[in-house]
C-alpha positions in Angstrom: 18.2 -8.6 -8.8 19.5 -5.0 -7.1 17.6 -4.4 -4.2 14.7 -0.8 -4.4 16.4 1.5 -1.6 12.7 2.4 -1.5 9.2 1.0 -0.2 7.0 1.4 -3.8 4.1 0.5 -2.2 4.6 3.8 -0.1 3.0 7.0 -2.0 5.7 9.5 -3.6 6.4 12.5 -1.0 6.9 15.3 -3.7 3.6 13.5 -5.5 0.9 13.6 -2.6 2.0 17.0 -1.3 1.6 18.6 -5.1 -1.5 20.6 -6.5 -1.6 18.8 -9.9 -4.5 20.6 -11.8 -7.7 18.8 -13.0 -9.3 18.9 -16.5 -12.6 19.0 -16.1 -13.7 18.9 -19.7 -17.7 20.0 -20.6 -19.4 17.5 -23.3 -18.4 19.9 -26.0 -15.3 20.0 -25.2 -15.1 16.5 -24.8 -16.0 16.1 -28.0 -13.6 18.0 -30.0 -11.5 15.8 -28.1 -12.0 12.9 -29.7 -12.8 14.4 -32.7 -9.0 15.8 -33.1 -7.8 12.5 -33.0 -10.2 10.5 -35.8 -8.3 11.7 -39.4 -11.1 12.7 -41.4 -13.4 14.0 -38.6 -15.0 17.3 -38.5 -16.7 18.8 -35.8 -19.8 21.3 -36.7 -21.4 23.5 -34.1 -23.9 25.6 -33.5 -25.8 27.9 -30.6 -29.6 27.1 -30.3 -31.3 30.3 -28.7 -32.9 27.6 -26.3 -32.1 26.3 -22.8 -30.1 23.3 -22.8 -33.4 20.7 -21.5 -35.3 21.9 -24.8 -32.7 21.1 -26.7 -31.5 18.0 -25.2 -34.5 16.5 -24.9 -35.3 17.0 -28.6 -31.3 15.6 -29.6 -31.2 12.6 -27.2 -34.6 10.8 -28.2 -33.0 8.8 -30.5 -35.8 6.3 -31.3 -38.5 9.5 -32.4 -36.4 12.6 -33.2 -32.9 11.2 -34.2 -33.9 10.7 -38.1 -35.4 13.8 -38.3 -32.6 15.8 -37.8 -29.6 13.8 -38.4 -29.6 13.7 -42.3 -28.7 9.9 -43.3 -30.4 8.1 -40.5 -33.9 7.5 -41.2 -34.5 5.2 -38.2 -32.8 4.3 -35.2 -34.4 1.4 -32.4 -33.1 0.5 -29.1 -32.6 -2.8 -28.7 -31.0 -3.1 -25.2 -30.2 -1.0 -21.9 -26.7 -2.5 -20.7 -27.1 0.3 -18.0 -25.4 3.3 -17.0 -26.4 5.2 -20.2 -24.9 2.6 -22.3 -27.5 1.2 -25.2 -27.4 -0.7 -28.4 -29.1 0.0 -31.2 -30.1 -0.7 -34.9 -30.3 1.7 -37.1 -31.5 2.2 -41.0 -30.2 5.0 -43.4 -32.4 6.4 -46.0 -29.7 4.3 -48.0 -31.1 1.0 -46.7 -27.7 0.6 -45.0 -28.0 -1.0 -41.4 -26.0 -0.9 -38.5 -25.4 -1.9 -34.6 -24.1 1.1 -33.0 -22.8 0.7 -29.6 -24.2 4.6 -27.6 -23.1 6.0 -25.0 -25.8 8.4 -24.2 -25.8 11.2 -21.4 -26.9 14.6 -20.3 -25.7 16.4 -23.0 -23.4 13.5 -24.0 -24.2 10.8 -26.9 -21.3 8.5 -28.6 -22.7 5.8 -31.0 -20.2 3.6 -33.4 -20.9 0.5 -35.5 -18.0 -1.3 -37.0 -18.3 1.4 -40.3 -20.2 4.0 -38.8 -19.8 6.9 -35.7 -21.8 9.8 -34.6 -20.9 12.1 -31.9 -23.7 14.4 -30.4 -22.8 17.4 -27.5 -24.6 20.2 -26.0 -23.9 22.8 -22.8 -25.4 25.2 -22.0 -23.9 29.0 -22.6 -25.3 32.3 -22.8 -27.7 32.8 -25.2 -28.5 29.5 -25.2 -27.2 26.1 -25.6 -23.8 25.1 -27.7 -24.6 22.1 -29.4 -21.6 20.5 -31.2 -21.6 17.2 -33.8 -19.2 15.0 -35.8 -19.4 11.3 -37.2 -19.3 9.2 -40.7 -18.1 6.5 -42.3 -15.2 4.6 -40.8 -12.2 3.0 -42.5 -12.2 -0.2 -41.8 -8.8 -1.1 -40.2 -8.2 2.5 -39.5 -9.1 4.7 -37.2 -10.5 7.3 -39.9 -13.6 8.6 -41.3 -14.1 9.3 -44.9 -14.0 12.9 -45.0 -16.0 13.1 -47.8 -19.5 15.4 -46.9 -18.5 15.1 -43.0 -18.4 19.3 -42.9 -21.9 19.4 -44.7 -23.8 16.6 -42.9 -23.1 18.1 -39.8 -24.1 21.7 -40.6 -27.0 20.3 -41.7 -28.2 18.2 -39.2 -27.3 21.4 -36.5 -29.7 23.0 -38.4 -32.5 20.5 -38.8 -32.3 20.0 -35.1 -32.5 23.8 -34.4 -35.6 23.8 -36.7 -37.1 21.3 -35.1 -36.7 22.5 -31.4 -38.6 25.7 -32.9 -41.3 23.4 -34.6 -41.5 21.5 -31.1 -42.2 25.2 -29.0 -44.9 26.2 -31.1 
């Protein structure tokens, strides 16, 4: 075996004394992200003319205001805290369909997939109010895909239902 003419244990000169820049990415950001690389996805989005806690607070109660914005989830129930904003859940669609999403729920961050199913959820705050961003559906099985059939609509949709309801939660 040829012998390294250098200690690799040693950090890299021409690496430690470099200003490599750092991507901080915001949640919406994030989520177009991971969003570009799912075939099929689409990511809708939408400014709320309300400050990012009104909002977030409304999008990230997942047992009580989930299904009432999000259009083919009736009912969603936590069933455990794993910690560090990571949950399981069971949830129903107005189809009868169930699933065990895995979630990943944050400020302004919430990633939920089952086996078949994925829903993305994102807000910041801008001016004018907060940026709220969303994307999910029905997964390929064996693919990394969703069925791209009504992905653009459902999320429009449940942007809107969500805006409607932080306004029917301020009055």
């Amino acid at each position: 075996m040829p012998k390294v003419p250098w200690n690799l244990s040693l950090p890299c000169r021409l690496c430690t004394n470099m200003n490599w820049p750092i991507a901080e990415l915001d949640p919406v950001r994030r989520l177009r992200v991971l969003a570009a690389a799912i075939p099929g996805a689409h990511v809708a989005e939408r400014i709320i003319p309300a400050s990012f806690e009104r909002v977030w607070e409304v999008a990230s109660d997942l047992e009580r205001e989930f299904g009432t914005f999000e259009p083919d989830m009736r009912h969603l129930r936590i069933v455990a805290d794993k910690g560090d904003g990571r949950l399981l859940a069971e949830a129903r669609s107005k189809y009868g369909m169930r699933a065990r999403l895995d979630v990943d729920l944050r400020p302004g961050w919430c990633w939920m997939q089952s086996r078949f199913l994925l829903v993305g959820l994102a807000a910041t705050a801008v001016p004018g109010g907060t940026l709220v961003a969303q994307t999910g559906g029905v997964r390929v099985p064996g693919r990394s895909a969703l069925v791209p059939l009504g992905v653009r609509a459902a999320g429009e949709k449940a942007l809107a239902r969500l805006a409607d309801r932080i306004v029917e939660r301020a009055r």
